[in-house]
Biotite code that builds the C-alpha atoms (Angstrom):
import biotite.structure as struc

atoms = struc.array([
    struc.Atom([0.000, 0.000, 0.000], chain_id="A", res_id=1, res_name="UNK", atom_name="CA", element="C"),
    struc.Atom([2.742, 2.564, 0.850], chain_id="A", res_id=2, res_name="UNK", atom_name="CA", element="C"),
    struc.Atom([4.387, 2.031, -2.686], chain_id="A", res_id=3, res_name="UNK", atom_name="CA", element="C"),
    struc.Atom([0.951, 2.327, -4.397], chain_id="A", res_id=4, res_name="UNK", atom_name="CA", element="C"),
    struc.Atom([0.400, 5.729, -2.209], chain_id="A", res_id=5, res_name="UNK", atom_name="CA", element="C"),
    struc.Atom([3.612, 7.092, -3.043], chain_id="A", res_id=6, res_name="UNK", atom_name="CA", element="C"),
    struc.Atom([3.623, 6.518, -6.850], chain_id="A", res_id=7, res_name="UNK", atom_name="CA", element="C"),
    struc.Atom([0.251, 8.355, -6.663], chain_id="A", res_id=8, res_name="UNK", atom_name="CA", element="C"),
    struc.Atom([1.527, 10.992, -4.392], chain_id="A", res_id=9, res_name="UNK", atom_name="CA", element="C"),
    struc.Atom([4.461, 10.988, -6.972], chain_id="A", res_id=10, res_name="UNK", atom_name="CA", element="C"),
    struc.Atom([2.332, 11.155, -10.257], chain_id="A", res_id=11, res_name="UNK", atom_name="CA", element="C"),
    struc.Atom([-0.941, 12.469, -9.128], chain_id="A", res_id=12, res_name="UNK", atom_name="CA", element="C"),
    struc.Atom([0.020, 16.141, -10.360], chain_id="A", res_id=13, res_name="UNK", atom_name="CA", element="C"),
    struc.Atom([0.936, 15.451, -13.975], chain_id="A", res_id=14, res_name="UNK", atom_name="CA", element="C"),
    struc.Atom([-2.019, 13.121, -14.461], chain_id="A", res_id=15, res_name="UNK", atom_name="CA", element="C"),
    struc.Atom([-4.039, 16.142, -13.196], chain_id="A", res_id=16, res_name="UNK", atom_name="CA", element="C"),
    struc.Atom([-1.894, 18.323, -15.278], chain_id="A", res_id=17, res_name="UNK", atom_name="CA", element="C"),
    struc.Atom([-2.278, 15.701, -18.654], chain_id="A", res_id=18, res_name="UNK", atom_name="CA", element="C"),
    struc.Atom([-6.210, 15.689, -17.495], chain_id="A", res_id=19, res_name="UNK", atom_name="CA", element="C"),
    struc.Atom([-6.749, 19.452, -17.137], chain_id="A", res_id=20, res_name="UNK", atom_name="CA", element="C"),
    struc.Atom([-4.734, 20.041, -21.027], chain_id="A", res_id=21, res_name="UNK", atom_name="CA", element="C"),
    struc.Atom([-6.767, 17.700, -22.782], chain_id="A", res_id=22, res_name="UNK", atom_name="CA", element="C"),
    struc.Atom([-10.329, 19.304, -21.366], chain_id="A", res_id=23, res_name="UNK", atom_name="CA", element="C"),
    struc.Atom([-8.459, 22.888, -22.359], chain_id="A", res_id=24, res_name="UNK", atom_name="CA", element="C"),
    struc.Atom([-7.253, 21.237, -25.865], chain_id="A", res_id=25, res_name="UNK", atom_name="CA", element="C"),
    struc.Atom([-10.639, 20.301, -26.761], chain_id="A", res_id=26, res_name="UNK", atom_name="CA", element="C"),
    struc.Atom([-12.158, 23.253, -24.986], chain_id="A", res_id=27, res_name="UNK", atom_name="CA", element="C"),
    struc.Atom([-10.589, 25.651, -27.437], chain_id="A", res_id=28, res_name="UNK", atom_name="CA", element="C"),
    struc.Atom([-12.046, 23.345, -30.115], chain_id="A", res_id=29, res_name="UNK", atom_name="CA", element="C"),
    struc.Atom([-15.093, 23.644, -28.888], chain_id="A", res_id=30, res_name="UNK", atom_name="CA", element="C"),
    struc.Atom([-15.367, 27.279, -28.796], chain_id="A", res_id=31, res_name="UNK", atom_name="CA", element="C"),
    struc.Atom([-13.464, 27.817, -32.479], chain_id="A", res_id=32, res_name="UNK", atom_name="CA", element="C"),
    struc.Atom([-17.147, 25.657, -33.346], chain_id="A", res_id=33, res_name="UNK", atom_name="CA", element="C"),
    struc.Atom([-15.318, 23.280, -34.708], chain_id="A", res_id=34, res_name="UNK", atom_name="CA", element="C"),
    struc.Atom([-16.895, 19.582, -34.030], chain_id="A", res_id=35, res_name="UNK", atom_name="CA", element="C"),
    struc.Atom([-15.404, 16.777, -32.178], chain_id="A", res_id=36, res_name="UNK", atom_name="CA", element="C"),
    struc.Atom([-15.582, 13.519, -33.777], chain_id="A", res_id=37, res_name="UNK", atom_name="CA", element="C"),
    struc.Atom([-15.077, 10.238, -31.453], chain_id="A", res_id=38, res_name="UNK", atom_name="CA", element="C"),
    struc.Atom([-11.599, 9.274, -34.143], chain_id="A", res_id=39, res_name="UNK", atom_name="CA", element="C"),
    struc.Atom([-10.286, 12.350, -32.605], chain_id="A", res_id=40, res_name="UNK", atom_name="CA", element="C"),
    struc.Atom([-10.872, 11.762, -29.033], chain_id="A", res_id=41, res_name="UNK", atom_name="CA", element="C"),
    struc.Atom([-9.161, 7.977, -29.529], chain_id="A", res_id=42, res_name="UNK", atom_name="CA", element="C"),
    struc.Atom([-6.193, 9.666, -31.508], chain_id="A", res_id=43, res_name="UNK", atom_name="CA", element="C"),
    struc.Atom([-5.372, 12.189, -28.459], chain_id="A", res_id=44, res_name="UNK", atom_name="CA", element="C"),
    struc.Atom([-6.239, 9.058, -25.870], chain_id="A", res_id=45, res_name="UNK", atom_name="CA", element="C"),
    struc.Atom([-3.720, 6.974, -27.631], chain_id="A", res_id=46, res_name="UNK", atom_name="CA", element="C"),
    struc.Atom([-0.465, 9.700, -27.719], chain_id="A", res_id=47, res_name="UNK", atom_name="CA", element="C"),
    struc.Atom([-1.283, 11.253, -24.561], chain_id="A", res_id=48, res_name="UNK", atom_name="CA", element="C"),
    struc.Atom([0.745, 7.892, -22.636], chain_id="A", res_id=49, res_name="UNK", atom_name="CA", element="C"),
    struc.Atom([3.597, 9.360, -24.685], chain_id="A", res_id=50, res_name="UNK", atom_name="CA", element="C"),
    struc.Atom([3.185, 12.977, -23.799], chain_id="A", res_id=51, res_name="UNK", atom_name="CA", element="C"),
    struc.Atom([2.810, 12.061, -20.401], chain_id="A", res_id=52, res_name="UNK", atom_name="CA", element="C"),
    struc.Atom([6.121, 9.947, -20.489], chain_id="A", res_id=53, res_name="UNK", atom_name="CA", element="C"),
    struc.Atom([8.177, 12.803, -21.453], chain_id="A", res_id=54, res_name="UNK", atom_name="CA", element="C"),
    struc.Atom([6.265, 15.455, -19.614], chain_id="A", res_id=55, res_name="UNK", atom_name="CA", element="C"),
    struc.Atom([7.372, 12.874, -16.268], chain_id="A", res_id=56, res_name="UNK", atom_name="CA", element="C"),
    struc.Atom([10.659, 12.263, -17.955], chain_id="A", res_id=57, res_name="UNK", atom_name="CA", element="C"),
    struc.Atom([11.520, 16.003, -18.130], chain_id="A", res_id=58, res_name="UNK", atom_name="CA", element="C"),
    struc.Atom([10.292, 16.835, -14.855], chain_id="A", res_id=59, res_name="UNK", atom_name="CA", element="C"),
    struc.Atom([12.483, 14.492, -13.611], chain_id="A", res_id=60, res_name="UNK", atom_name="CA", element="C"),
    struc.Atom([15.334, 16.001, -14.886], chain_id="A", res_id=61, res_name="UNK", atom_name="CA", element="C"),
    struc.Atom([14.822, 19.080, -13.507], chain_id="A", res_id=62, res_name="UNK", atom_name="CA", element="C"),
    struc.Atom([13.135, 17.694, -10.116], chain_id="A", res_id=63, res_name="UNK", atom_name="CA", element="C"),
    struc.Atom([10.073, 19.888, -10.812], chain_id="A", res_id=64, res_name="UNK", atom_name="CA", element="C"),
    struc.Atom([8.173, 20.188, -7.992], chain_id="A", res_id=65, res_name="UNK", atom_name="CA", element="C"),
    struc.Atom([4.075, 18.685, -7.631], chain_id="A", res_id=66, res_name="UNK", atom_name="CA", element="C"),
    struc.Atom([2.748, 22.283, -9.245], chain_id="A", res_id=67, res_name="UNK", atom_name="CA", element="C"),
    struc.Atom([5.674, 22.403, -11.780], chain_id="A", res_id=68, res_name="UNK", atom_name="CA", element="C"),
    struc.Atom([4.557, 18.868, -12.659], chain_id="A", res_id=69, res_name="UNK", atom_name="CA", element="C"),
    struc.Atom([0.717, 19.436, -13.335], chain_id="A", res_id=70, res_name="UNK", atom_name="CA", element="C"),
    struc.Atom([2.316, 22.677, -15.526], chain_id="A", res_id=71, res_name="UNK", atom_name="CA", element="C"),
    struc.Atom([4.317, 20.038, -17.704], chain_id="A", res_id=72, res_name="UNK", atom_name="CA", element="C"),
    struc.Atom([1.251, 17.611, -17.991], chain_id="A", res_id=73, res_name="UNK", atom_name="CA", element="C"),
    struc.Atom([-1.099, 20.037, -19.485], chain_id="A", res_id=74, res_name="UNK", atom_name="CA", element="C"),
    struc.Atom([1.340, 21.472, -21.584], chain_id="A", res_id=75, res_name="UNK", atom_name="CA", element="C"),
    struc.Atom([1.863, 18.631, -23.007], chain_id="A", res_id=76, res_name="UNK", atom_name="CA", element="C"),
    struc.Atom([-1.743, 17.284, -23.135], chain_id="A", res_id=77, res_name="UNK", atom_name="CA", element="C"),
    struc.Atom([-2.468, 20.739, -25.279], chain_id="A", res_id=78, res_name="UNK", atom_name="CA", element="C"),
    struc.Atom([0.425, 21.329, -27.222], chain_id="A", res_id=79, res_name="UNK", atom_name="CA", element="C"),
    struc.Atom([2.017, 17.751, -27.516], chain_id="A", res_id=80, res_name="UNK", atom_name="CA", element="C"),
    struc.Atom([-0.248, 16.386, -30.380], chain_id="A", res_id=81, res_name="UNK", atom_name="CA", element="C"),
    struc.Atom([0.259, 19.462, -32.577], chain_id="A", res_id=82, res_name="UNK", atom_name="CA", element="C"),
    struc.Atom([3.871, 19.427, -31.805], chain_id="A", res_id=83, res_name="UNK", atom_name="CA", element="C"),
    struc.Atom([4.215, 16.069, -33.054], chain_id="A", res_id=84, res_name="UNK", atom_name="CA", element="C"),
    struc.Atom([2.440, 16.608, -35.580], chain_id="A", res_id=85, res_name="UNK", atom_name="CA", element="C"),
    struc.Atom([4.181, 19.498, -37.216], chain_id="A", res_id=86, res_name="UNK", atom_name="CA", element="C"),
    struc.Atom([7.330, 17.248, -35.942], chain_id="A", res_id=87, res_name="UNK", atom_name="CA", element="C"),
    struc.Atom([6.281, 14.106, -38.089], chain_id="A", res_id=88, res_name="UNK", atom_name="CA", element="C"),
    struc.Atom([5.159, 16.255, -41.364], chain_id="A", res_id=89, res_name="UNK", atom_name="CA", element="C"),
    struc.Atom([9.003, 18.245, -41.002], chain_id="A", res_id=90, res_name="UNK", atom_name="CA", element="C"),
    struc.Atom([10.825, 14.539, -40.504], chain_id="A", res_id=91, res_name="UNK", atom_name="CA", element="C"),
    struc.Atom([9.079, 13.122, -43.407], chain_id="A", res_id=92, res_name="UNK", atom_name="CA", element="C"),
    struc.Atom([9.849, 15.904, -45.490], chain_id="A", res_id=93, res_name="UNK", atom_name="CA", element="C"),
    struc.Atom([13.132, 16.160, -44.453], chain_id="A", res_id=94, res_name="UNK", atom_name="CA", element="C"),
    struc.Atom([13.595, 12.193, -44.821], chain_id="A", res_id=95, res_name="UNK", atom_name="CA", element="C"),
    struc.Atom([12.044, 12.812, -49.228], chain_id="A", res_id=96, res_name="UNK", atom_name="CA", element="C"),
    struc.Atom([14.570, 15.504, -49.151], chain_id="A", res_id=97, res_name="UNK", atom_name="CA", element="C"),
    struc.Atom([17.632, 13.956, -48.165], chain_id="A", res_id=98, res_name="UNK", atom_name="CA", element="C"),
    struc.Atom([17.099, 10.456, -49.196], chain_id="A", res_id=99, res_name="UNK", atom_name="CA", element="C"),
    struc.Atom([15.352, 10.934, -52.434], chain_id="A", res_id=100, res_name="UNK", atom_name="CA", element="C"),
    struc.Atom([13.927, 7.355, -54.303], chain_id="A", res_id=101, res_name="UNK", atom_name="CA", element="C"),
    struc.Atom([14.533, 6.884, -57.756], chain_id="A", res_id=102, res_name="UNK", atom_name="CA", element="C"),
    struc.Atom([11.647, 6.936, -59.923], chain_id="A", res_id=103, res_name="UNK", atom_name="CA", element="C"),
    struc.Atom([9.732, 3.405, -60.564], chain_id="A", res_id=104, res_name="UNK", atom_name="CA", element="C"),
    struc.Atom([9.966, 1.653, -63.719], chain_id="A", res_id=105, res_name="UNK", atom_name="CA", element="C"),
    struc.Atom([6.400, 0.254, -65.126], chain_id="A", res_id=106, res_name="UNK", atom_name="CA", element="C"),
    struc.Atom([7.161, -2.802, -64.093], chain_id="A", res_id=107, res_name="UNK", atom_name="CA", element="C"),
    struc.Atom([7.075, -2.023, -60.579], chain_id="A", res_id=108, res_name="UNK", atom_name="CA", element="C"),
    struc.Atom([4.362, 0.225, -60.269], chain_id="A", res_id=109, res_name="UNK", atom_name="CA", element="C"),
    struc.Atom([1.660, -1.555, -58.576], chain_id="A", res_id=110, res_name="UNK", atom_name="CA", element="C"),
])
């Protein structure tokens, strides 16, 4: 019981944190009208273990206290899936751009 009590004590404030930035994330969808379909909901649901990881990995680093914490979880919960976003169009990009493919012959077009 004491181990279970102090990993909650220890990452109760950035699950609040990664909590409170996904309401505000789709919050500010919500008021730019725009709707909320349930993909979208799953998408942020399945990368928000992730954010969390390296919010807790970074505040680790630092040894962010319980407030500075909850700060790192919600920025990441609002911010994280457009950062990675922009992050994953740029590498791809980047990835055609520096290791260009040849062009396919007939025979190998599908």
């Amino acid at each position: 019981m004491n181990a279970a009590l102090a990993l909650l004590i220890d990452l109760g404030p950035l699950l609040f944190g990664l909590v409170v930035g996904t309401l505000a994330n789709f919050g500010l969808e919500i008021d730019r009208g725009e709707p909320i379909p349930p993909r979208k909901v799953y998408a942020h649901l399945m990368i928000l273990g992730l954010l969390g990881l390296i919010a807790s990995v970074g505040s680790e680093l630092v040894h962010a206290s319980a407030q500075m914490r909850a700060l790192a979880g919600a920025g990441a919960a609002l911010l994280g899936a457009k950062l990675a976003r922009r992050f994953l169009g740029w590498s791809e990009r980047e990835a055609e751009r520096r290791l260009p493919l040849p062009p396919m012959s007939k025979e190998d077009r599908p």
